[in-house]
N, CA, C and O atoms as CSV, one atom per row, in Angstrom:
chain,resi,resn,atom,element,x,y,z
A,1,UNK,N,N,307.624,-13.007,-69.470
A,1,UNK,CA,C,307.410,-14.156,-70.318
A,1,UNK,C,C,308.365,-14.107,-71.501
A,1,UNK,O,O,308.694,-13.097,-72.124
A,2,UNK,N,N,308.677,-15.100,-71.667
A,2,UNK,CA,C,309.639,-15.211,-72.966
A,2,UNK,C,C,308.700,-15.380,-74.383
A,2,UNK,O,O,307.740,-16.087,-74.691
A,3,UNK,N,N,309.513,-14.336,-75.073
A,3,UNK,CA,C,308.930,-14.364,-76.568
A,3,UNK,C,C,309.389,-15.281,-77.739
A,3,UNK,O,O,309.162,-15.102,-78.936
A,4,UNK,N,N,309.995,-16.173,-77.231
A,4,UNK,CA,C,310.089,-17.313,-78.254
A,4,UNK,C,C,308.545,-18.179,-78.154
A,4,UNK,O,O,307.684,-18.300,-77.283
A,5,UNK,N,N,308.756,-18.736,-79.687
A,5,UNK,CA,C,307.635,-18.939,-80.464
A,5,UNK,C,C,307.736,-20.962,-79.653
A,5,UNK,O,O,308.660,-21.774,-79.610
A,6,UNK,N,N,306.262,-21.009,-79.164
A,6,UNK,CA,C,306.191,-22.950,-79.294
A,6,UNK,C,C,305.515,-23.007,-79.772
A,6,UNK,O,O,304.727,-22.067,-79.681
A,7,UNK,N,N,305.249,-23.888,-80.513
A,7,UNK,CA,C,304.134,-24.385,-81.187
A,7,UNK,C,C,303.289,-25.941,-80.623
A,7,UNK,O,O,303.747,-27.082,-80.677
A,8,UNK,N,N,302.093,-25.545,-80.156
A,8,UNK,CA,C,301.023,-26.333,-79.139
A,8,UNK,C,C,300.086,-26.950,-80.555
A,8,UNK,O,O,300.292,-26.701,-81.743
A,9,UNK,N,N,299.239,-27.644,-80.070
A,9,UNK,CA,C,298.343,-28.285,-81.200
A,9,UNK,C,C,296.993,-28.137,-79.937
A,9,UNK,O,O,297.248,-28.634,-78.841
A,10,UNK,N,N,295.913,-27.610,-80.084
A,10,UNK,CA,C,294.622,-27.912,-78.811
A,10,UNK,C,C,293.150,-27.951,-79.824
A,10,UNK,O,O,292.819,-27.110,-80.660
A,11,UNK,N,N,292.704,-28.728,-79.582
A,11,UNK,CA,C,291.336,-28.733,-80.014
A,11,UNK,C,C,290.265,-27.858,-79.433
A,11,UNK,O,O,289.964,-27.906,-78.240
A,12,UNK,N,N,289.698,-27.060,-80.299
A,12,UNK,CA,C,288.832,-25.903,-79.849
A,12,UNK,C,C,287.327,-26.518,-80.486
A,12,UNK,O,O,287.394,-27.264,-81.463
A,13,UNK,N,N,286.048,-26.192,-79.925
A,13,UNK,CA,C,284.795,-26.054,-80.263
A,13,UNK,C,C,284.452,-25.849,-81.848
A,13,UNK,O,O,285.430,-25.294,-82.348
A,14,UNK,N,N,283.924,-25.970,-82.364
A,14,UNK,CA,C,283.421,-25.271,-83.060
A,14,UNK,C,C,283.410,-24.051,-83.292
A,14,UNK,O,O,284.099,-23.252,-83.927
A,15,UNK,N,N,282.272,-24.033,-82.507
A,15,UNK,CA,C,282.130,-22.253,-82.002
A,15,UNK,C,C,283.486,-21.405,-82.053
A,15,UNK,O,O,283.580,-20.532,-82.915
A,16,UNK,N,N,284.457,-21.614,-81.230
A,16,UNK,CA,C,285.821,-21.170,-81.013
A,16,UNK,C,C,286.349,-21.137,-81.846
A,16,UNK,O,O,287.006,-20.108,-82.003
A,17,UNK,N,N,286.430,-22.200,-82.924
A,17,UNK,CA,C,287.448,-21.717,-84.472
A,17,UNK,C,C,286.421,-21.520,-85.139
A,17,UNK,O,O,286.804,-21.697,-86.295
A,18,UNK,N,N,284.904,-21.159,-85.179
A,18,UNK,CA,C,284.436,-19.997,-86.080
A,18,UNK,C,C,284.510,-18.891,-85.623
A,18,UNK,O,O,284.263,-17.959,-86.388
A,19,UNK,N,N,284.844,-18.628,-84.344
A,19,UNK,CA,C,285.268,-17.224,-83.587
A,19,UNK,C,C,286.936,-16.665,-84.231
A,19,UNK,O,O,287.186,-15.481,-84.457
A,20,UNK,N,N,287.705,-17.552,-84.394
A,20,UNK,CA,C,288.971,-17.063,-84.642
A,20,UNK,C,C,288.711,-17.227,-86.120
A,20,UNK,O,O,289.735,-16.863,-86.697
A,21,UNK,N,N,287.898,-17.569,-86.891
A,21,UNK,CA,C,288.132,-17.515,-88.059
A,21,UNK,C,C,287.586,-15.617,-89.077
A,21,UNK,O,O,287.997,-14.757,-89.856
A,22,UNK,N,N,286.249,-16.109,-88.099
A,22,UNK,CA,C,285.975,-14.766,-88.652
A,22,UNK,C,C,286.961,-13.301,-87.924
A,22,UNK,O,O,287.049,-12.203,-88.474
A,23,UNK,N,N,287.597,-13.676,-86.617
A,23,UNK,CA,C,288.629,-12.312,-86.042
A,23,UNK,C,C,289.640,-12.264,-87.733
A,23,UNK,O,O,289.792,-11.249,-88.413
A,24,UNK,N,N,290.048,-13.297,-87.975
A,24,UNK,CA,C,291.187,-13.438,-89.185
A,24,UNK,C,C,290.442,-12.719,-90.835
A,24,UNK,O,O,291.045,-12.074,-91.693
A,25,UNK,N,N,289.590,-12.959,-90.824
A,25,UNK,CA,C,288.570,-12.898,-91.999
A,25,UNK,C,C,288.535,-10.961,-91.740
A,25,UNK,O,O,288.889,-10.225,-92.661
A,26,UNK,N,N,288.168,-10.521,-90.682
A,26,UNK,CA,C,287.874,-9.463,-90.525
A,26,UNK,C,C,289.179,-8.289,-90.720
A,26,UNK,O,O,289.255,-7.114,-91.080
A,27,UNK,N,N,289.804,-8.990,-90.415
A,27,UNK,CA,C,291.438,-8.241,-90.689
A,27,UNK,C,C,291.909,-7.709,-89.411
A,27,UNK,O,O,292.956,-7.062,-89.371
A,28,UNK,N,N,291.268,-7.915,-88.447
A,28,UNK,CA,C,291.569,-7.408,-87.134
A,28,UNK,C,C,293.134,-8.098,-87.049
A,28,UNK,O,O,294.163,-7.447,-86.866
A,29,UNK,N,N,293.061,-9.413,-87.208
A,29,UNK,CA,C,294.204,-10.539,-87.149
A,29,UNK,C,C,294.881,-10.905,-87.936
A,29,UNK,O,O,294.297,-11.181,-88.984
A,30,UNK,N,N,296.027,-11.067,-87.933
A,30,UNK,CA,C,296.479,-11.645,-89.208
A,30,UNK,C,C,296.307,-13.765,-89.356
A,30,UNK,O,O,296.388,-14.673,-90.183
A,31,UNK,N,N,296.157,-13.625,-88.545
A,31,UNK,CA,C,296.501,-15.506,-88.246
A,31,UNK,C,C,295.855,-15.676,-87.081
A,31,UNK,O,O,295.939,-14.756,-86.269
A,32,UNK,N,N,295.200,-16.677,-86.789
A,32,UNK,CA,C,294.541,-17.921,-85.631
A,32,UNK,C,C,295.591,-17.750,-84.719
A,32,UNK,O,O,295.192,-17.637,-83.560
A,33,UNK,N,N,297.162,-17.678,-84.916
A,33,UNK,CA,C,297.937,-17.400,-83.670
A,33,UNK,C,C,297.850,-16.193,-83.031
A,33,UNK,O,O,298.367,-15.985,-81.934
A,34,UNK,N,N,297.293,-15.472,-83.589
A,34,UNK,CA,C,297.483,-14.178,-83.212
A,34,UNK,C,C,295.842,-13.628,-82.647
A,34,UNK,O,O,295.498,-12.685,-81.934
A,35,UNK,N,N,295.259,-14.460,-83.184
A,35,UNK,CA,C,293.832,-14.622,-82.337
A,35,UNK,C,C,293.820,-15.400,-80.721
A,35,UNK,O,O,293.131,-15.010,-79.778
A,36,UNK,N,N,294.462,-16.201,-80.709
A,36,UNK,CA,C,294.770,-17.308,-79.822
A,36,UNK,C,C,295.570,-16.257,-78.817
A,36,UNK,O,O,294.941,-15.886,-77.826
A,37,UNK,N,N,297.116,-15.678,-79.035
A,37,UNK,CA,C,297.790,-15.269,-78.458
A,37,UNK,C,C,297.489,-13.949,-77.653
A,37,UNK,O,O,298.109,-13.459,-76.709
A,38,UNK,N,N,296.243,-13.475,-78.368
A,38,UNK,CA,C,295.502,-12.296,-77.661
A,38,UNK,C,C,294.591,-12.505,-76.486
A,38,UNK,O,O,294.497,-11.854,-75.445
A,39,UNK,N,N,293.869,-13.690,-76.949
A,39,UNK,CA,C,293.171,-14.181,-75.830
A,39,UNK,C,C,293.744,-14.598,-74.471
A,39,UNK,O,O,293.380,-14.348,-73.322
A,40,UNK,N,N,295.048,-15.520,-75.114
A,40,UNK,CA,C,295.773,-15.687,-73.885
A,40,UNK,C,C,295.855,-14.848,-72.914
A,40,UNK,O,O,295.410,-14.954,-71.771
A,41,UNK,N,N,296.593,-13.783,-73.526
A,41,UNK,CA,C,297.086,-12.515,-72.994
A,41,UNK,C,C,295.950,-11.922,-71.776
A,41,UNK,O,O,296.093,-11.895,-70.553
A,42,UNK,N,N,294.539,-11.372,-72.807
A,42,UNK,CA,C,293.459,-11.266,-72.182
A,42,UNK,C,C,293.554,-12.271,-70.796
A,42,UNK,O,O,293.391,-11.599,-69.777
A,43,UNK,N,N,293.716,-13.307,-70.602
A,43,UNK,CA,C,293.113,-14.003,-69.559
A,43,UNK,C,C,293.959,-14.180,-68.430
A,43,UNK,O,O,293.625,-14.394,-67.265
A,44,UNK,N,N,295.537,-14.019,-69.110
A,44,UNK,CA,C,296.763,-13.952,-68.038
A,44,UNK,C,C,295.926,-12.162,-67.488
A,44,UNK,O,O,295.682,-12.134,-66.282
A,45,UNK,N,N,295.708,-11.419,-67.928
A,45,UNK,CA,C,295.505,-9.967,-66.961
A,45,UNK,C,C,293.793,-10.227,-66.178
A,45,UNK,O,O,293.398,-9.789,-65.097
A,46,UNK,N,N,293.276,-10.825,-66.880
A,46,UNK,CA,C,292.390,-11.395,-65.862
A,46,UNK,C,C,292.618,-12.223,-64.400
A,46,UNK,O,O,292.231,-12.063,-63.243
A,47,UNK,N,N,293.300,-13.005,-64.978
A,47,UNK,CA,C,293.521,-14.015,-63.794
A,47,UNK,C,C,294.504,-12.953,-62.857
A,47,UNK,O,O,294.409,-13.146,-61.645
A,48,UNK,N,N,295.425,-11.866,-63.285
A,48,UNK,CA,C,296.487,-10.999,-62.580
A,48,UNK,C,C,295.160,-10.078,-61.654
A,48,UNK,O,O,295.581,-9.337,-60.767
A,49,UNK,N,N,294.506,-10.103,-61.745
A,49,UNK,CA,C,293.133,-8.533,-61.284
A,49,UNK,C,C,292.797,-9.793,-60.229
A,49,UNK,O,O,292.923,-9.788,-59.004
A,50,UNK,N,N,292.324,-10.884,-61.108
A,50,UNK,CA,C,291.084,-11.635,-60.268
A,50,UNK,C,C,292.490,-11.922,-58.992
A,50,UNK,O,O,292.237,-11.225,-58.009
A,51,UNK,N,N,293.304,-12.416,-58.870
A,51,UNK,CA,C,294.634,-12.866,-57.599
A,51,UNK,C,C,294.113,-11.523,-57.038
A,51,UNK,O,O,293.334,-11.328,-56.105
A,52,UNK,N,N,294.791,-10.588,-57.905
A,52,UNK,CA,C,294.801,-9.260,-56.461
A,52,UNK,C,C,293.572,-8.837,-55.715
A,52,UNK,O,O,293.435,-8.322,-54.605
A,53,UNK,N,N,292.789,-9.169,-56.563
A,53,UNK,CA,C,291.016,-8.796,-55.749
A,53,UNK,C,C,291.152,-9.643,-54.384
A,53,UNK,O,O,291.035,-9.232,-53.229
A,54,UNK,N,N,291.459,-11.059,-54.888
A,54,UNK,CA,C,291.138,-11.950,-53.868
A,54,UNK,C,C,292.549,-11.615,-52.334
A,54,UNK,O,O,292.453,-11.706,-51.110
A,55,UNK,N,N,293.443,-11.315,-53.054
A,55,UNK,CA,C,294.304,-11.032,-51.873
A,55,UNK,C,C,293.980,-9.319,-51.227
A,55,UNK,O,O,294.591,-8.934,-50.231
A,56,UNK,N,N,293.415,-8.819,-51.622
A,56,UNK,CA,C,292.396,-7.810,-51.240
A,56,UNK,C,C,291.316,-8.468,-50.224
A,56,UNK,O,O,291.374,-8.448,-48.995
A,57,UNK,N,N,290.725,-8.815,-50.705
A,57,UNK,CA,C,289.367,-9.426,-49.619
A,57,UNK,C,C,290.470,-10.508,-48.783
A,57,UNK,O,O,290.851,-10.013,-47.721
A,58,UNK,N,N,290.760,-11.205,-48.930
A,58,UNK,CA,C,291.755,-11.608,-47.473
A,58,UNK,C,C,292.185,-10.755,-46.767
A,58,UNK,O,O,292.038,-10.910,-45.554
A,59,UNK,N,N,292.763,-9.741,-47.190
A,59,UNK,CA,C,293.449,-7.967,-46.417
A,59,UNK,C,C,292.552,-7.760,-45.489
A,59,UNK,O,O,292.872,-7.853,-44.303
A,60,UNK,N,N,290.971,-7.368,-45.966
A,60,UNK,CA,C,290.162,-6.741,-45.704
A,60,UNK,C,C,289.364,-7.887,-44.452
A,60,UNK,O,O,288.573,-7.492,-43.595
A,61,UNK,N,N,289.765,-9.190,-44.611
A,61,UNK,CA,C,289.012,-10.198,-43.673
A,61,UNK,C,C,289.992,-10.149,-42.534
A,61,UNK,O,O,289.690,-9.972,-41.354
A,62,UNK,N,N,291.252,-10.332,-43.041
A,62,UNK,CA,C,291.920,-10.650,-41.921
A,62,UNK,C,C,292.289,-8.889,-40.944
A,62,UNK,O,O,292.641,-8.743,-39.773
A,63,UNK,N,N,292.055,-7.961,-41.879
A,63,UNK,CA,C,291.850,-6.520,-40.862
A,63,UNK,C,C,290.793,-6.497,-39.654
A,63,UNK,O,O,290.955,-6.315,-38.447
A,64,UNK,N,N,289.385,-6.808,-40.608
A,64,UNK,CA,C,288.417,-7.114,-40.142
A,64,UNK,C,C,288.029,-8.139,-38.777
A,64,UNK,O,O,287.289,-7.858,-37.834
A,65,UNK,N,N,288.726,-9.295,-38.998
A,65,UNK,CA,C,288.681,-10.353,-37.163
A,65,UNK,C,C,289.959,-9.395,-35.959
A,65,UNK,O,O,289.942,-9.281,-34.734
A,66,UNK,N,N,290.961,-8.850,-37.033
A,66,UNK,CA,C,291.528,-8.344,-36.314
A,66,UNK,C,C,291.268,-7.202,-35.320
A,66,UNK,O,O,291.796,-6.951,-34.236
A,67,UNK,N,N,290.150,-6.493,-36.115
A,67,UNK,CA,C,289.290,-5.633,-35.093
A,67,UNK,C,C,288.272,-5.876,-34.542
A,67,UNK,O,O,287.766,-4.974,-33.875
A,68,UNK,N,N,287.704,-6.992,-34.612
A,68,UNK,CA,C,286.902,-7.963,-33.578
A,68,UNK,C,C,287.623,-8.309,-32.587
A,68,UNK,O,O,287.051,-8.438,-31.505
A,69,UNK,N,N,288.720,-8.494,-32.653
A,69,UNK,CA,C,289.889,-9.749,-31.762
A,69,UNK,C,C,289.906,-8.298,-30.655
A,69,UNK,O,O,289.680,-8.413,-29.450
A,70,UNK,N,N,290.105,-7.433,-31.092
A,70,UNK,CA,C,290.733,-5.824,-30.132
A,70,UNK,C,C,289.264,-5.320,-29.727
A,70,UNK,O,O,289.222,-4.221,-29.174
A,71,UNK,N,N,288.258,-5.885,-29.905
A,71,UNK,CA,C,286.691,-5.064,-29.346
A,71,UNK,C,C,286.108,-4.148,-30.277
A,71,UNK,O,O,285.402,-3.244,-29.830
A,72,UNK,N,N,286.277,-4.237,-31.349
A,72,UNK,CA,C,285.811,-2.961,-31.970
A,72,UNK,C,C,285.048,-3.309,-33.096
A,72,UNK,O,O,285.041,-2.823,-34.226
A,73,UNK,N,N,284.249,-4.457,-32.481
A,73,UNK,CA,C,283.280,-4.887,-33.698
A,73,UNK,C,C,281.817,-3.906,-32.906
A,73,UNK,O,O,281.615,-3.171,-31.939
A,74,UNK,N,N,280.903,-4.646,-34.343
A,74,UNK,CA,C,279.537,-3.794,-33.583
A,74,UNK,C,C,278.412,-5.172,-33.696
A,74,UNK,O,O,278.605,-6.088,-34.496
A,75,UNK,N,N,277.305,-5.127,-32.813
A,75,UNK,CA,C,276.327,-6.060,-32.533
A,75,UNK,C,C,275.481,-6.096,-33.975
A,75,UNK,O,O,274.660,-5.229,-34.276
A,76,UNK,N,N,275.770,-7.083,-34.699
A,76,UNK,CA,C,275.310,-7.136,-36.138
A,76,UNK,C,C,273.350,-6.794,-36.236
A,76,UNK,O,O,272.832,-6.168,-37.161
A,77,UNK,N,N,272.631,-7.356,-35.120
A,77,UNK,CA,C,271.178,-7.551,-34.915
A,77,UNK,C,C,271.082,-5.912,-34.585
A,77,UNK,O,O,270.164,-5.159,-34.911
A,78,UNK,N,N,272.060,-5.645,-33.990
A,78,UNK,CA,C,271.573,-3.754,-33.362
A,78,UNK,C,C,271.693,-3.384,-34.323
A,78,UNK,O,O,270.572,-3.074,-34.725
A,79,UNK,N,N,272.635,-3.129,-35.266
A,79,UNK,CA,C,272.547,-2.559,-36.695
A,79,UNK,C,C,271.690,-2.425,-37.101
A,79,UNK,O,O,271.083,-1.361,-37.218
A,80,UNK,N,N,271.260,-3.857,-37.567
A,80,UNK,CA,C,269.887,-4.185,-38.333
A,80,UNK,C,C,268.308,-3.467,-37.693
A,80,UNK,O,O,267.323,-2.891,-38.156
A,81,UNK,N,N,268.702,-3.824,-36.661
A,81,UNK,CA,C,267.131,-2.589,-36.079
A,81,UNK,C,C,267.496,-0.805,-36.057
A,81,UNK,O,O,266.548,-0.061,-36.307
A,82,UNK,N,N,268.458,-0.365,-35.847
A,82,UNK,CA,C,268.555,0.798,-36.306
A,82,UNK,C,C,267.965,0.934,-37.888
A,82,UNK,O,O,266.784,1.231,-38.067
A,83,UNK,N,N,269.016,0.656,-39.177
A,83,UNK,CA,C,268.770,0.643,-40.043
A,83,UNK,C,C,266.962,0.364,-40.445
A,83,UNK,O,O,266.613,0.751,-41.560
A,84,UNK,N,N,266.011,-0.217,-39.638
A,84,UNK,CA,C,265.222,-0.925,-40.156
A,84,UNK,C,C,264.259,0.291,-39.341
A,84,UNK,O,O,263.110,0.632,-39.620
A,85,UNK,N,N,265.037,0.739,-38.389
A,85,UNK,CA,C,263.753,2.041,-37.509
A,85,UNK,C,C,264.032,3.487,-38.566
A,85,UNK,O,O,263.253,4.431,-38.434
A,86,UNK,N,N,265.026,3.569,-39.463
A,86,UNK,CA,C,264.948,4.504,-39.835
A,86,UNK,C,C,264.549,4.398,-41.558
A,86,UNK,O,O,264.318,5.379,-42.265
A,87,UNK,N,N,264.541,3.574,-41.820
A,87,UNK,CA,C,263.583,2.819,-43.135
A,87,UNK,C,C,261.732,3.001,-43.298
A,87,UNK,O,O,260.917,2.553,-42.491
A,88,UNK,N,N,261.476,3.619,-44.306
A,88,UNK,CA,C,259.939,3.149,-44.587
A,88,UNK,C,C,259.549,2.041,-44.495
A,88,UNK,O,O,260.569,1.382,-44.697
A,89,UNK,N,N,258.442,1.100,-44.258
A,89,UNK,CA,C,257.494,0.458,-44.537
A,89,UNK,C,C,258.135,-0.046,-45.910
A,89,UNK,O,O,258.519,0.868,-46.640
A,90,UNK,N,N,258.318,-1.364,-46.391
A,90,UNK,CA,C,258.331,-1.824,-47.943
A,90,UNK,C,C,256.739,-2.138,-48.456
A,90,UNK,O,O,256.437,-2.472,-49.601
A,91,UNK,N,N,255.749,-1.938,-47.264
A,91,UNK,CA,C,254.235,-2.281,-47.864
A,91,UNK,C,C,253.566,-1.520,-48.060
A,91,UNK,O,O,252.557,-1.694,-48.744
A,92,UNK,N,N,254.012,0.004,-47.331
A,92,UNK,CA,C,253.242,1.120,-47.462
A,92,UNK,C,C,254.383,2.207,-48.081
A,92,UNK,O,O,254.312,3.312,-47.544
A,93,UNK,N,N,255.323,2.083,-49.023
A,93,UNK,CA,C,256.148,2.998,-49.444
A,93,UNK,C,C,256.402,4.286,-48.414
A,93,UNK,O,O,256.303,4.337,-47.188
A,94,UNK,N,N,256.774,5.326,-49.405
A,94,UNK,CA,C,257.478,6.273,-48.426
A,94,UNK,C,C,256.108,6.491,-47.431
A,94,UNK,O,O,254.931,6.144,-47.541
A,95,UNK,N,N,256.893,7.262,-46.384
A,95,UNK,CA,C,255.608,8.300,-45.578
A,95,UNK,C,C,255.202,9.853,-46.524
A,95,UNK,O,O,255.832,10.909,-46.461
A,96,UNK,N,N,254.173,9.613,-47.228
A,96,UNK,CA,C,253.921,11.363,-47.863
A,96,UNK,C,C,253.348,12.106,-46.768
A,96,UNK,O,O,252.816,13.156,-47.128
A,97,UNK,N,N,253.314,11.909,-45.783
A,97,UNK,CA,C,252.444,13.030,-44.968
A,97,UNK,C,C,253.869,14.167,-44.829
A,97,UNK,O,O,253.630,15.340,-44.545
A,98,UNK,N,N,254.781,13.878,-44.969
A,98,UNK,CA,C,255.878,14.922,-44.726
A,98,UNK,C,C,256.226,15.941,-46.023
A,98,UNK,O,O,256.616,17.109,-46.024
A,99,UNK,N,N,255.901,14.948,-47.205
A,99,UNK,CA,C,256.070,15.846,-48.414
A,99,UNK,C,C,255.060,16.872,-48.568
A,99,UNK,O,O,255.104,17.504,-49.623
A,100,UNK,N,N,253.733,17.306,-47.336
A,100,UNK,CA,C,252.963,18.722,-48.093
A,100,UNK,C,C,253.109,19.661,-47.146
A,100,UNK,O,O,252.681,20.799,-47.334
């Protein structure tokens, strides 16, 4: 990004320029631009994480049919009854007859 200075005009909330007022007040900031320009910042590395997550879970989907497509998926319902034969009861909690 280029570090030359533009100067924008945007209407903020309320809320939002009593947020940058007191960052300035507090001395954290020197100026509302510099409150503003942090946030930016903040949200450009957000939005940089949130892209790669998502091109992550595409990775992981399109790996994923790809090993369906070759046979090497598993019967989602068989899962679920394994998992569910080796599970307690949710109405009768654990089994204690094993804990004495």
């Amino acid at each position: 990004m280029s570090r030359q200075n533009s100067k924008i005009s945007v209407k903020l909330t309320s809320d939002l320029a009593g947020f940058i007022q007191e960052q300035t007040r507090s001395g954290k900031y020197k100026s509302a631009s510099e409150v503003v320009q942090e946030a930016l910042r903040l949200l450009e590395a957000a939005e940089r994480i949130r892209a790669e997550r998502f091109r992550e879970v595409k990775t992981k989907i399109a790996n994923g049919l790809a090993s369906l497509n070759r046979g090497e998926g598993l019967d989602g319902e068989e899962v679920f009854r394994e998992l569910d034969a080796t599970q307690p009861s949710p109405c009768h909690g654990p089994d204690r007859s094993r804990l004495s």
